[in-house]
TILO-474197 format. One record per atom (N, C-alpha, C, CB): x, y, z. Coordinates in pm, whole numbers, plus 50000, padded with zeros to 5 digits. Last residue first. Glycine has a CB too. Layout:
// TILO-474197
XYZ/...
// end
This chain:
// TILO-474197
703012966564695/702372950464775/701002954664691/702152948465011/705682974164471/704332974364558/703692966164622/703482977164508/707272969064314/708032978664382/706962982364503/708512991564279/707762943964069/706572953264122/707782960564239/704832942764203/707982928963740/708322931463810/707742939263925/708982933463762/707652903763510/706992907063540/707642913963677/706132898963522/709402886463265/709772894963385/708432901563430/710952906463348/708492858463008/708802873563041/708772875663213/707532884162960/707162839262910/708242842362864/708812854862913/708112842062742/703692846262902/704642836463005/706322843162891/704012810862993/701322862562826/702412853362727/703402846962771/703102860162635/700472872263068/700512882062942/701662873962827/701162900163001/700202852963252/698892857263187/699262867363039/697932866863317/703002851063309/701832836763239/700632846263194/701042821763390/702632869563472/703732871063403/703212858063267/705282868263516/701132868963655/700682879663580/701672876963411/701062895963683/702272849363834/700842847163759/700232858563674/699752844163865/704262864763946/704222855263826/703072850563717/704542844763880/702612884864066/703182891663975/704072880563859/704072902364059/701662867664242/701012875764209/701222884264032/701212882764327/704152860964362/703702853564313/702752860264226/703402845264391/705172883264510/705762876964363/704392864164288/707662865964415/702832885764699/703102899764541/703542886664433/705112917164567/703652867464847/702062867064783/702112875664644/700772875364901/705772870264915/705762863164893/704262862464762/706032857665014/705182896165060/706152898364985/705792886964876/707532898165060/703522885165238/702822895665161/703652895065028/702812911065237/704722873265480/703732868365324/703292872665252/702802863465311/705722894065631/706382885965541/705912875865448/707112880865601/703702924465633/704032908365691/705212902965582/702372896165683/704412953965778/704582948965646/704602928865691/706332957565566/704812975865979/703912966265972/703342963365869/703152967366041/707722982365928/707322971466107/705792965466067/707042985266313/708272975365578/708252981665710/707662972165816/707442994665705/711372965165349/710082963265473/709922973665568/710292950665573/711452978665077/712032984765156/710952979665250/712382998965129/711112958264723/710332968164833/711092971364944/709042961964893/710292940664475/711292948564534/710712955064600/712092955364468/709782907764310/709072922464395/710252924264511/707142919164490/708502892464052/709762896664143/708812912264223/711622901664014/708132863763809/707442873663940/707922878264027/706632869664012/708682847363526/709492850063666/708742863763705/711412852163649/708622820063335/708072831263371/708522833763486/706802831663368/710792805063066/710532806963207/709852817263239/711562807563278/711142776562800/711392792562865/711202791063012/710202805462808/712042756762528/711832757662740/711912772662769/713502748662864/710762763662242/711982761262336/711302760662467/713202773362333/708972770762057/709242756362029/710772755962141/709512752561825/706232790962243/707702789562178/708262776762154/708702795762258/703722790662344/704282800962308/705842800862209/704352806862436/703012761162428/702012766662339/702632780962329/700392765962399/705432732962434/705132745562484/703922757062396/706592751462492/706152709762389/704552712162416/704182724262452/703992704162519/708462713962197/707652711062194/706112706062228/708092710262176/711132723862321/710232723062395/709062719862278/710162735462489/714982719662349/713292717062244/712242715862355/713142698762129/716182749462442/716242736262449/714772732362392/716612731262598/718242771562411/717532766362315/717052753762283/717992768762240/719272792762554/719512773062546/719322767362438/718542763362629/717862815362548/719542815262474/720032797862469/720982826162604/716642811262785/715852811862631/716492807062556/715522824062564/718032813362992/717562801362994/716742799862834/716622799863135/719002837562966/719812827662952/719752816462920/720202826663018/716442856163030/717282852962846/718452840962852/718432870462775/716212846163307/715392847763216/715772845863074/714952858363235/718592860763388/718452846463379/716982842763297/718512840163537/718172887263297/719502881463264/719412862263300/720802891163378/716192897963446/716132891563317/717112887663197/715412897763271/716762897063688/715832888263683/715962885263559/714602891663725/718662915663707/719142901963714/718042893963677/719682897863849/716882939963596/717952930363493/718452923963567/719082935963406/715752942563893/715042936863781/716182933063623/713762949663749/718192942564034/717142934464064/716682932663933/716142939564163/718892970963910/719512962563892/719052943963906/720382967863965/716172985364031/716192986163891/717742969963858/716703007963836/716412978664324/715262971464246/715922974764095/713462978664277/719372971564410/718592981964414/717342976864327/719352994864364/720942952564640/720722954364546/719682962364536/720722945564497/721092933064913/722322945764886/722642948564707/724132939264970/719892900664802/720412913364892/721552922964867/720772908565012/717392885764617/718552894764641/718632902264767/718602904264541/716252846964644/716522862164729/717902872264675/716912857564912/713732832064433/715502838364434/715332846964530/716262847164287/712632796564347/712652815264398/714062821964446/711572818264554/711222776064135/712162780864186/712362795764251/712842778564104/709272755464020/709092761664098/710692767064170/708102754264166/708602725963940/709562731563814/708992751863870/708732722763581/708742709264272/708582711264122/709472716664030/707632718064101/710032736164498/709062727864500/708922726564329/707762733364594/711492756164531/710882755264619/709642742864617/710572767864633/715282760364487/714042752264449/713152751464534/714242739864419/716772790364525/715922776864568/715402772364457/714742778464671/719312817064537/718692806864450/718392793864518/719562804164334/720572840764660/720422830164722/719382821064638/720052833564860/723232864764706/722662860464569/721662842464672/724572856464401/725242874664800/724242876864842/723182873064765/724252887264872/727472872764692/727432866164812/726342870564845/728442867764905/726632866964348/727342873464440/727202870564550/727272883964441/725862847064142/727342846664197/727432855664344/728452853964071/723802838063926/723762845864095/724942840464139/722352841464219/724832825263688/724292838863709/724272848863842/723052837063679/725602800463759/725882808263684/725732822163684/725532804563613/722912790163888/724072792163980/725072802163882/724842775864028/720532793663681/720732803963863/721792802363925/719722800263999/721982776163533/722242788963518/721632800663598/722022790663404/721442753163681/722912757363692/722802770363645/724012748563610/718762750063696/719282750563826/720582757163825/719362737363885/718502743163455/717712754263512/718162761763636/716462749263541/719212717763455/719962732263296/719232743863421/718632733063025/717742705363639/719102707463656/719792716563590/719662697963638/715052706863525/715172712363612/716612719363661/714662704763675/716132692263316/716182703763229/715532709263386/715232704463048/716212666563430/717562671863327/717512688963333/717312665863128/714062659163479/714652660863588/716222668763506/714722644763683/712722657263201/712022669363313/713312667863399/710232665163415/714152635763170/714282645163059/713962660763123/713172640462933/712882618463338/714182616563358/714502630563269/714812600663307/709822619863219/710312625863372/711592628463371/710142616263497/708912627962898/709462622363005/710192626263151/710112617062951/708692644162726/709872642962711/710482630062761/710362653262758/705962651462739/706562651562540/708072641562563/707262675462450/705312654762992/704902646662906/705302642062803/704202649162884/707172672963060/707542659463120/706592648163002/706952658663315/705942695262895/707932691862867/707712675162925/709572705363015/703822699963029/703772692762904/705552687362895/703142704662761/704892705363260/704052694463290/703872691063124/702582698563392/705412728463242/706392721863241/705772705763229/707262726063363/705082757663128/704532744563063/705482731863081/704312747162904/707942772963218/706372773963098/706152761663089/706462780362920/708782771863522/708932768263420/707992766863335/709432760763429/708922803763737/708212791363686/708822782563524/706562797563663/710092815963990/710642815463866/709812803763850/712242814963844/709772848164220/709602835564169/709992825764053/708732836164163/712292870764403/711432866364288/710822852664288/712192867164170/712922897464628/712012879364583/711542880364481/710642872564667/714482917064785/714212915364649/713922897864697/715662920664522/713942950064997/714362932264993/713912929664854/713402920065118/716572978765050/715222971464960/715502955265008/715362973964743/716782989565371/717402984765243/716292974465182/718942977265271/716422988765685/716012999265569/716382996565433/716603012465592/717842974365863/718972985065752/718222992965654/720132975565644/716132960165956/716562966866048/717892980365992/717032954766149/714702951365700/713882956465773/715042967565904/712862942165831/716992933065635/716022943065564/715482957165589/715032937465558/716612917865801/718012925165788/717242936165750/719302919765679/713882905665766/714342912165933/715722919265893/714712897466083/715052892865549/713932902465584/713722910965697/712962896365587/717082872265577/717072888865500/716182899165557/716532888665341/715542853365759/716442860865839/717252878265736/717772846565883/713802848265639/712602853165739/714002864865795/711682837665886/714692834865453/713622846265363/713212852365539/711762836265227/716402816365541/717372831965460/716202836665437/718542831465295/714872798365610/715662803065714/716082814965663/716752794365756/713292790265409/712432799565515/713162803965637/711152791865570/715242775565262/714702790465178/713792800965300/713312784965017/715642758765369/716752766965395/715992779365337/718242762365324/713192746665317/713182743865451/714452756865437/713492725365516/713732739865016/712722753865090/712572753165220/711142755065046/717302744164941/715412739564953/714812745765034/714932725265001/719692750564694/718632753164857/717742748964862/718112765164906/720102727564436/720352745564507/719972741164650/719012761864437/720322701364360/721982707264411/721722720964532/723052715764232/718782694364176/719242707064140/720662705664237/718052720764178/717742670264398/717952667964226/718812678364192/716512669264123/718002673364626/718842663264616/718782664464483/718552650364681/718472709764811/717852697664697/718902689864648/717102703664556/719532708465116/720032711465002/718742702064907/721792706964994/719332711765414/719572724165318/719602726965210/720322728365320/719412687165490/718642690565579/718122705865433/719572693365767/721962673665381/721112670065330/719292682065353/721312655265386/723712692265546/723762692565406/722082689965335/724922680065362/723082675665743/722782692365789/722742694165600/724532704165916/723702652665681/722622651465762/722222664865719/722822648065917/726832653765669/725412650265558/724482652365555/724962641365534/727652660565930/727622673465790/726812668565641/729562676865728/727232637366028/726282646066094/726392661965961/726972649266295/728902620065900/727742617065899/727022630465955/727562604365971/731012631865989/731002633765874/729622629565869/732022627765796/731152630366266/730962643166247/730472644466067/732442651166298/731522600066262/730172609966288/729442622866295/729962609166360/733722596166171/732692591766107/731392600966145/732552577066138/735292606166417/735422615366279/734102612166146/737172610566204/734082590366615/733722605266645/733762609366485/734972614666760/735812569766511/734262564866545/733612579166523/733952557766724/738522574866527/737332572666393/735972573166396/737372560266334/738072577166816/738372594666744/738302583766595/740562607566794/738032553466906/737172560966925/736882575966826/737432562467052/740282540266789/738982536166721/737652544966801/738812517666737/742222555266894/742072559066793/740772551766737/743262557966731/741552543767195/741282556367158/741492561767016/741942563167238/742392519367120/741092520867128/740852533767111/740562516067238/745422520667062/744532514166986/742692515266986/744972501767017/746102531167320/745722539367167/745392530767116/746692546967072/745402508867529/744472522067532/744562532667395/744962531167673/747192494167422/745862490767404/745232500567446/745422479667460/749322508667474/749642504267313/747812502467325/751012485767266/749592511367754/749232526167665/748862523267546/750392536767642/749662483067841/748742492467890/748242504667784/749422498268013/752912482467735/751642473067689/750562482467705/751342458467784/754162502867862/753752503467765/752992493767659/754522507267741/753572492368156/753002506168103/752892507867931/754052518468163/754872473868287/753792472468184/753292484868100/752632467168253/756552485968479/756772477768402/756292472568279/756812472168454/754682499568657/755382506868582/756232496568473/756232515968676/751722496468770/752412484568713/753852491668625/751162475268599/751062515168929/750952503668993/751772494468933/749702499469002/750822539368783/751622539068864/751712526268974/751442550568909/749552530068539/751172530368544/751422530868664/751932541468477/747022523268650/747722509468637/749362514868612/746992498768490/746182551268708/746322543268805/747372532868764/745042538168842/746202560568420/747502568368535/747782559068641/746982583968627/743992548168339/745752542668251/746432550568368/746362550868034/742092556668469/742432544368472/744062542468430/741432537268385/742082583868311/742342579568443/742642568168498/741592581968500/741662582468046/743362584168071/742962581468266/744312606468002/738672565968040/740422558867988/741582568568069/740822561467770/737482589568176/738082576268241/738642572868200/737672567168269/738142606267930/738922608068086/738292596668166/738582624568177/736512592567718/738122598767738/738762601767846/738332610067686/734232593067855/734692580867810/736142584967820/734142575767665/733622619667849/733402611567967/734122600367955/732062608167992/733892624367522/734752633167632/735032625767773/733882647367669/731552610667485/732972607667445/733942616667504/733142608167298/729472627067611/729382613067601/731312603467570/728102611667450/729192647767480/729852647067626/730072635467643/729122651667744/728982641467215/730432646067216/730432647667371/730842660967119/726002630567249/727482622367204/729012628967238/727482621067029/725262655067301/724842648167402/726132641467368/723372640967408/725332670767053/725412674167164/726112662967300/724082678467172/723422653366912/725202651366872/726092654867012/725812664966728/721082653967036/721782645467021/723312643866976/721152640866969/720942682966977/721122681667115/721752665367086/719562684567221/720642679866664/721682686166674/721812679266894/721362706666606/718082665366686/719602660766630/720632668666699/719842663466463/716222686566774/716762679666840/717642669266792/716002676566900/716742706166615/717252708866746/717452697566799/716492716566827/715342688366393/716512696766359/717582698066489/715932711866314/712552688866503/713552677866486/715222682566451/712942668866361/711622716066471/712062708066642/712802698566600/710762700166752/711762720066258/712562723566310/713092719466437/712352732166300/709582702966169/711212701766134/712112708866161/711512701766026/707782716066330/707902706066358/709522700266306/706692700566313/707512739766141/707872744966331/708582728366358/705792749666480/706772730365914/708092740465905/708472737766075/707642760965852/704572727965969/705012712766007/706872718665904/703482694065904/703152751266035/703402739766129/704262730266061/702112732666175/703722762565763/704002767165828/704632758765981/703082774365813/701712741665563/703802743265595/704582747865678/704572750365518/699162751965681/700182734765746/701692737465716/699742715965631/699532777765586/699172769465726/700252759365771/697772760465707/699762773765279/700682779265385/700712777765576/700462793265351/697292762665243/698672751665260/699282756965307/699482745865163/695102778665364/695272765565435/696552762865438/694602754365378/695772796765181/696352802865295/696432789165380/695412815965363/695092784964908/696812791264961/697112792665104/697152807464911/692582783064951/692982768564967/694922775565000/692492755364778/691772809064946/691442802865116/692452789965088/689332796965168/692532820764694/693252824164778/693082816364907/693122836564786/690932797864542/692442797464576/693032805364648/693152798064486/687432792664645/688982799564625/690012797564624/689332805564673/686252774464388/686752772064482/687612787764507/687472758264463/682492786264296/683992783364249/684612783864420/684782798164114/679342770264343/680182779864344/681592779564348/679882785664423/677432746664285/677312761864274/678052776464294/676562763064332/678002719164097/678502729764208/677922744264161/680322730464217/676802697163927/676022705663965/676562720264069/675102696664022/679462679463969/679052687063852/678062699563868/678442677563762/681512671364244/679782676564204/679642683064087/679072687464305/684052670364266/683482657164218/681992660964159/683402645464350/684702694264347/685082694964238/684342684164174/686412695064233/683672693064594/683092697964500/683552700864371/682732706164539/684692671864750/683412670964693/682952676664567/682692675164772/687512682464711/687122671264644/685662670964619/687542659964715/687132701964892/687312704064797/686752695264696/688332705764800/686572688465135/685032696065085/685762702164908/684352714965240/689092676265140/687462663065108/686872674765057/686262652865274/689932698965221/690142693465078/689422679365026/691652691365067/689302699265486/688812711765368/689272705265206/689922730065405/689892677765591/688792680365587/688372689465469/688552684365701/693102679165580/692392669365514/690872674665528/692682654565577/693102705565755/693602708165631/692912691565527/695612710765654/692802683765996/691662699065940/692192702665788/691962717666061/694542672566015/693092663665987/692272677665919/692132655366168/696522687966043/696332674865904/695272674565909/696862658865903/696272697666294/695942709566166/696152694966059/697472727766136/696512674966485/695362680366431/695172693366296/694832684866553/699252670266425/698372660866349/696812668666335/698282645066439/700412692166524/700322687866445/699652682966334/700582685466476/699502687266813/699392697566750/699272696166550/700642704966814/701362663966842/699642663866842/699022676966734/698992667567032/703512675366784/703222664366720/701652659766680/703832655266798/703832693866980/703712697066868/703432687566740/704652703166861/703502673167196/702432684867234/702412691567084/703012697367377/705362658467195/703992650467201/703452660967139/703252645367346/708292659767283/707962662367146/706232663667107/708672650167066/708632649767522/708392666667499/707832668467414/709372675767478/708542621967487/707512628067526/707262642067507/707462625767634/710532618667133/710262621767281/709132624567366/710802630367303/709912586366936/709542602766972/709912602967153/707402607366931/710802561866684/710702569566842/710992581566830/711652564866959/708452565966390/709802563066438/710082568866656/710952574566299/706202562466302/706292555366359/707862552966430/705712547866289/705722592266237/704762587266376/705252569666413/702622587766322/706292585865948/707032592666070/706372589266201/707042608766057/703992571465858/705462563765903/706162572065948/706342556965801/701882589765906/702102572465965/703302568165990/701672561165870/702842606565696/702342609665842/702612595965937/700562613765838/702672594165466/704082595465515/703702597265699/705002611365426/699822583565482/701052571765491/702382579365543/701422563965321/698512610665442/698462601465542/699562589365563/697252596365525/700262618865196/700412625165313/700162620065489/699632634565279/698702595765027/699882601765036/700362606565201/699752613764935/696022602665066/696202593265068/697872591965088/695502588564968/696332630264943/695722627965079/696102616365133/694322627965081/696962621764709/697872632464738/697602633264951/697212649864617/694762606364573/696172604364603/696612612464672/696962603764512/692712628664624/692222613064689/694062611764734/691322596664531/693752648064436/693112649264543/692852637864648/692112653664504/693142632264184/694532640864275/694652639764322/694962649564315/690882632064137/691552614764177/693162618864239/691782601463990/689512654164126/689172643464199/690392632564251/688192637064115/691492658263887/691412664863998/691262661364092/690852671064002/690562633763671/691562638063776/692152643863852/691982638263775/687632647763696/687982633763731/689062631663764/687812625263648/687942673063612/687662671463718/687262657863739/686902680063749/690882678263408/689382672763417/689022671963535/689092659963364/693092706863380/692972692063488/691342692663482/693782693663695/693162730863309/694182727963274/693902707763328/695422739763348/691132751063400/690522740663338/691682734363248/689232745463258/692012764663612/692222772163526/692332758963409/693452782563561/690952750063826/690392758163830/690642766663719/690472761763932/693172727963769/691552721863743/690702734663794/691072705363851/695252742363886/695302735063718/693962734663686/695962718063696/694642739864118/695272754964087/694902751663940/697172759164128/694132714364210/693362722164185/693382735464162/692822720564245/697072707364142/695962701164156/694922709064112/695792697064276/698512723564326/698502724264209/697832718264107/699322723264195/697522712064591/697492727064554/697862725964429/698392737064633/698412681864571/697052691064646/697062704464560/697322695764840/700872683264489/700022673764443/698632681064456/700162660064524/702712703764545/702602703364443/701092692264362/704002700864424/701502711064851/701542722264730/702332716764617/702262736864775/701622685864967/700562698865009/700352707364874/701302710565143/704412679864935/702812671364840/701302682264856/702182650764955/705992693965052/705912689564901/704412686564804/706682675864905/705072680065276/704842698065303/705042698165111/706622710365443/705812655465286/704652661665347/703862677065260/705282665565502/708442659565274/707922654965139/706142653465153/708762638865096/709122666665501/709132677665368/708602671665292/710382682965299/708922646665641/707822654565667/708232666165548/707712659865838/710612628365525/709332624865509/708092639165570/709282609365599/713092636865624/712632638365430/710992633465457/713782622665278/712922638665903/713222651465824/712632649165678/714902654565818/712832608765929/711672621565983/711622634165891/712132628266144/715682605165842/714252599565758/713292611765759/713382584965842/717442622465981/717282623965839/716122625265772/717772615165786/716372614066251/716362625066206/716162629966041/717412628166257/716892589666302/715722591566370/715582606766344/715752586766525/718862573466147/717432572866116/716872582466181/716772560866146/720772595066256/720302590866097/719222589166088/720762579666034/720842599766531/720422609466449/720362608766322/720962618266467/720832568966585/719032578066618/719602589166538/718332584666826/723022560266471/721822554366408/721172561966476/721452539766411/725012574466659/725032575466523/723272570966498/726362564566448/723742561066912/724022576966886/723902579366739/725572582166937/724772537466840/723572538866913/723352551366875/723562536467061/727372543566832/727032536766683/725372539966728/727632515866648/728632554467051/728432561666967/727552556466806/729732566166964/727892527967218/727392541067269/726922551867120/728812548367375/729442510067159/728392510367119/727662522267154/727912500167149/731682527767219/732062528467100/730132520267054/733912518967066/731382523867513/731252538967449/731352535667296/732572550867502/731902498567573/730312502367535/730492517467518/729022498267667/734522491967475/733332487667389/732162491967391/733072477067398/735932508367654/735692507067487/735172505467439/735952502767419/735102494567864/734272509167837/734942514567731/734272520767962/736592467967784/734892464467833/734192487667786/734882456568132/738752474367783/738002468167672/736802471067691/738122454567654/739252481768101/739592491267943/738922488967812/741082489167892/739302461068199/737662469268232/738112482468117/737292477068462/740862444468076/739642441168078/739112454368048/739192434368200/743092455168167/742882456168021/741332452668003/743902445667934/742992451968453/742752469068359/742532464568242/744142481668340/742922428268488/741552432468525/741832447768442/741152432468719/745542423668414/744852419268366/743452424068352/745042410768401/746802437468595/746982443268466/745792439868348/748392438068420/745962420668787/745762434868769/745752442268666/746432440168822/747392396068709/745832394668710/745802413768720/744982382768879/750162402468744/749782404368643/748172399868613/750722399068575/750292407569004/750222422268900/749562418668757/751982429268861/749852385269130/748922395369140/749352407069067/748652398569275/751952371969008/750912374168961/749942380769010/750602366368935/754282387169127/754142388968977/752522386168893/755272378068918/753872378869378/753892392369386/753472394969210/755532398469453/753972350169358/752612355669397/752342376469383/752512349369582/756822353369277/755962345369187/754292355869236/756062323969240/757732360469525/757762372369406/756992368069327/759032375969329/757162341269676/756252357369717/756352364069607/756872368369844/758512323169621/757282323669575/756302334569586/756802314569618/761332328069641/760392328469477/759232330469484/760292316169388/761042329169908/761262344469865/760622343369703/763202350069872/760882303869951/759782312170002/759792325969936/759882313670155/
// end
């Protein structure tokens, strides 16, 4: 009688032990699906979103807007202007579509809507573009300053929109690391109960609770690494390497306000590549993507100092922030990369000024005041690139003025 109580005593421990390893496996398993669930929404449901609405905001101003920037300075027939124009719309609608098709929050609705309606309106004005570029008989030229301010528009919104997505990855990671914390203290709570029930077993018990808890803390280490891609990816051009222009409107809004609160000059330049659209032609795209990259390294070469902030903002389109620099020094950095990129001496043969790749660059130095906008700055350089092309491209064009 006494065997059998101990017999019945042994196996009710050991069905106990049994039921812990279970219900141990069992919230192993669904925190560890937990975190793969977790993982895949802030990949797909962030990354994608993220490249498809920049490549939104991309197409605005290299397909659309340069488009008819070209075919107003009779660089583009107005048949393929026209047919730009069609693509580039046509474009923008599909990416639009397929972000819209990934899951959204309800919160999310209101800027989403929002959204979509400045597309349709920004698509409207560029049908009336299209018309009239399509109308031979037109009676009057397009502006580029109204079609600039449209695209700056929409980038603007659908800047706000990647940012909401941004926050909301990040709340999702958020969410995961309580998520695994919760998971972690029921495991060690459970494991205190069964030692002090099964002290005999204990170190079976602990061997399968580290075994899981180290496939949890891989699970976590994968995801932190996945989540520094994500942010990487979020900041960085994938061809050049530099900043992109989603990071370029985080350091141009957050200098500027420094700027502004230290009284200290802000410096923006622009940097165009001469005739780049012939280079791709003469050379080829893969040849264009080369000599974006020569382009890219000697802004890294050059802007060393910790305040030095080199983009790609789009194309064969690059802009530079100085800080804690005086305009006259400003202007020989500008033309220290400027001669560097000459000093290459890379074949350019469609270039109509020089048988090399050069660069025109539009810079503007100024001290913000409270009621100075921050597009203004933007508007000078540019202003002052397009000046820089007008007097033989190859050269610094510099200003100290709005």
């Amino acid at each position: 009688m006494k065997a059998l109580k101990l017999k019945t005593k042994l196996l009710y421990l050991l069905l106990l032990v049994g039921f812990g390893l279970v219900v141990i496996g069992l919230i192993g398993y669904i925190n560890i699906q937990n975190i793969k669930r977790n993982m895949d929404t802030l990949y797909f449901g962030s990354l994608i979103p993220l490249n498809e609405l920049n490549t939104i905001t991309a197409t605005y101003h290299n397909d659309l807007g340069s488009s008819v920037y070209r075919w107003s300075h009779q660089l583009l027939s107005d048949e393929q202007a026209a047919t730009n124009i069609l693509q580039g719309l046509d474009r923008i609608n599909h990416l639009w579509t397929s972000y819209l098709s990934h899951d959204k929050h309800p919160e999310e609705m209101a800027y989403i809507n929002y959204t979509e309606a400045q597309i349709r309106s920004i698509e409207n004005y560029f049908m009336q573009v299209h018309s009239t570029v399509s109308d031979p008989s037109r009676s009057h030229p397009i502006s580029l300053m109204t079609m600039d301010e449209n695209i700056q528009s929409i980038q603007k919104t659908i800047a706000q929109l990647i940012t909401y997505e941004y926050e909301n990855a990040k709340y999702e990671h958020a969410m995961l690391l309580a998520q695994y914390e919760n998971a972690l203290m029921q495991l060690i709570l459970f494991l205190g109960v069964i030692l002090a029930l099964v002290m005999g077993l204990a170190w079976v018990i602990f061997s399968r609770i580290e075994i899981q808890q180290q496939q949890l803390i891989a699970s976590s280490e994968t995801l932190k690494h996945l989540n520094l891609k994500l942010e990487q990816a979020s900041y960085t051009d994938s061809l050049t390497s530099l900043f992109n222009r989603r990071y370029f409107n985080i350091v141009y809004d957050r200098e500027f306000k420094r700027a502004l609160r230290s009284n200290k000059p802000f410096v923006f330049m622009m940097l165009d590549i001469d005739f780049f659209k012939q280079y791709n032609d003469t050379y080829g795209h893969i040849q264009g993507d080369v000599a974006l990259q020569t382009v890219a390294k000697i802004l890294k070469s050059t802007l060393q100092r910790p305040g030095d902030y080199p983009f790609r903002l789009g194309g064969e389109e690059f802009g530079i922030i100085l800080c804690d620099i005086d305009c006259k020094n400003a202007h020989i950095m500008g033309e220290k990369v400027r001669a560097a990129i000459d000093s290459l001496k890379i074949e350019h043969k469609g270039s109509k000024i020089l048988p090399t790749l050069s660069v025109s660059i539009g810079g503007i130095c100024i001290t913000p005041t409270l009621d100075m906008s921050d597009d203004a700055l933007i508007h000078a350089a540019d202003t002052n690139l397009y000046a820089a092309k007008e007097r033989g491209r190859n050269q610094v064009v510099f200003g100290n003025k709005l």
